[in-house]
Structure formats: C-alpha cells, structure tokens
LOVOBA-400479 format. One record per residue (C-alpha): x, y, z; residue in one letter. Coordinates in steps of 0.05 Angstrom, whole numbers, plus 5000, padded with zeros to 4 digits. Layout:
XYZa...
This chain:
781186372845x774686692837x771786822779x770787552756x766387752701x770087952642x763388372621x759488862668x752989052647x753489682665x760889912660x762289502593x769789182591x772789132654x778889542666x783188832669x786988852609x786388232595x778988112596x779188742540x784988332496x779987702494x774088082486x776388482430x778787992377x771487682372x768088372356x774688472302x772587832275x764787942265x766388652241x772188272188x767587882174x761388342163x765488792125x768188262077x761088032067x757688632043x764888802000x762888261958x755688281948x757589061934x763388781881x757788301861x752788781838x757789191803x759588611756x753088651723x754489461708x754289631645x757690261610x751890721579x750390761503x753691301471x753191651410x760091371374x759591511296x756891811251x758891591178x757191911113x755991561050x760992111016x766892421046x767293010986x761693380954x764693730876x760394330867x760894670798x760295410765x756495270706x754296000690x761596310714x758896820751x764296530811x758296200854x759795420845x754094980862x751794280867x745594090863x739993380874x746393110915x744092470948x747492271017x745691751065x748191921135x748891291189x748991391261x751990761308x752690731388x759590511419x757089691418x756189871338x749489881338x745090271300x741990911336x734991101322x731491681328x738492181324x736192831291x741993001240x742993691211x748294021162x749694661162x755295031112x756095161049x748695331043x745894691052x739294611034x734393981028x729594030969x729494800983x728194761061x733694601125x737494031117x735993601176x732592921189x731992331246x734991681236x729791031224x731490331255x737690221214x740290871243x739891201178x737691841152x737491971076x737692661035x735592590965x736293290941x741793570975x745494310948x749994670972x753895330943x760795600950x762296310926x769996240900x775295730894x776495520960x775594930996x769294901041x766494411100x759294191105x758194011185x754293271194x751593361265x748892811306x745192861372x740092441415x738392631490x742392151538x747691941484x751892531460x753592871401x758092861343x759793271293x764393011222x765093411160x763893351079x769493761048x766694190981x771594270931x769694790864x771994400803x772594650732x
C-alpha cells in the first residue's frame, strides 16, 4: 500500500471518507475544548456581578399626621409638625443625597416647599412641617424619594381631622 495524503494543500480533505472521519474528530475536540474554555472564564467573570443599588425604602418617623380646627371655620390644620424621613438602598444601607418632597394636604416647610436631600445617615429632617385639610375627611401627604441611577419611591402620611 501506498500512502495517500489524508490532507491536500490545495483541495482540503480528501474525498476518502475515511481520511474526513479521522480528520474531523480532532478539530471537534479543539473547538470542545475552546468553547468550554472561554464558557468558563465567561461564567467566571459573571460571579463577581453584582445587582445595582436601588432605591428600596423610604420610612417615615410618623405614619399619621392629626390636624385640628381650632377656629371652626371647617379648615383643620396642623402646624410646627416635626418628621424625620430615612431613605435605605436594597443592601439596607443608607442613601445619601435623595431629594425628598411632600406634596398634599398643603404641605409646607416653615412657609416654603417641603423638600430636602438626605445627609450620610440617609436622613432628611422637617422641623416645621403644616399641612391643612378643608373638611372631615381623611387625607394623604405623598413622601417621594428619588436619586438618578437608583429609582424612586413614593409612601404616604395619612391626615386625619380630630375634634
């Protein structure tokens, strides 16, 4: 027997099937193996992924605000309300620099937009909070949270009139 080149340098495989069948497994295998390679150092690097912060909670010192009509002319009011309004990611962490605002009930801080940013401890405090409902029925102040990147969230204070 002679021996005839599995391989032309030209033509590729040779049309002898059985120079293709041996041929073939060893490129299956380096490919496999290639493959399976670069799989894991791709499965690798996605180990050390980590979800982004988001913004979780936000969490008011005071879930009820009583406003009161003092003069009865049906306008019930509260006024100098203090309320200290926290702001922590989804790992529980504090968030700072989250600008908070209420709105409703005629929220007002010391006369001006109630609104603030949260410090370090992801806090923002109002001192001299008011607020007004005109008649007896329940009302909702609206806590909203928001930082670029992280979210939003909005909670409510429920304002009940009291006698």
């Amino acid at each position: 027997m002679s021996a005839i080149p599995l391989f032309h340098r030209r033509h590729g495989f040779k049309s002898d099937r059985n120079g293709a069948i041996e041929g073939l497994p060893l490129y299956l295998i380096i490919i496999i193996v290639i493959t399976v390679i670069g799989l894991g150092i791709i499965l690798g690097m996605m180990n050390t992924i980590k979800p982004p912060k988001t913004l979780d909670k936000v969490v008011p010192s005071k879930e009820t605000i009583e406003v009161k009509d003092d003069n009865k002319d049906g306008t019930y009011e509260a006024k100098n309300q203090a309320l200290t309004v926290k702001v922590v990611d989804n790992n529980g962490d504090p968030i700072k620099g989250a600008v908070v605002t209420l709105t409703g009930c005629n929220v007002s801080n010391a006369g001006k937009t109630a609104y603030g940013t949260t410090d370090s401890n992801g806090e923002v405090k109002f001192t001299a909070l008011n607020c007004q409902v005109i008649g007896t029925d329940t009302a909702h102040i609206q806590i909203t949270a928001e930082k670029s990147g992280m979210g939003k969230k909005t909670v409510t204070i429920t304002v009940i009139p009291t006698t």
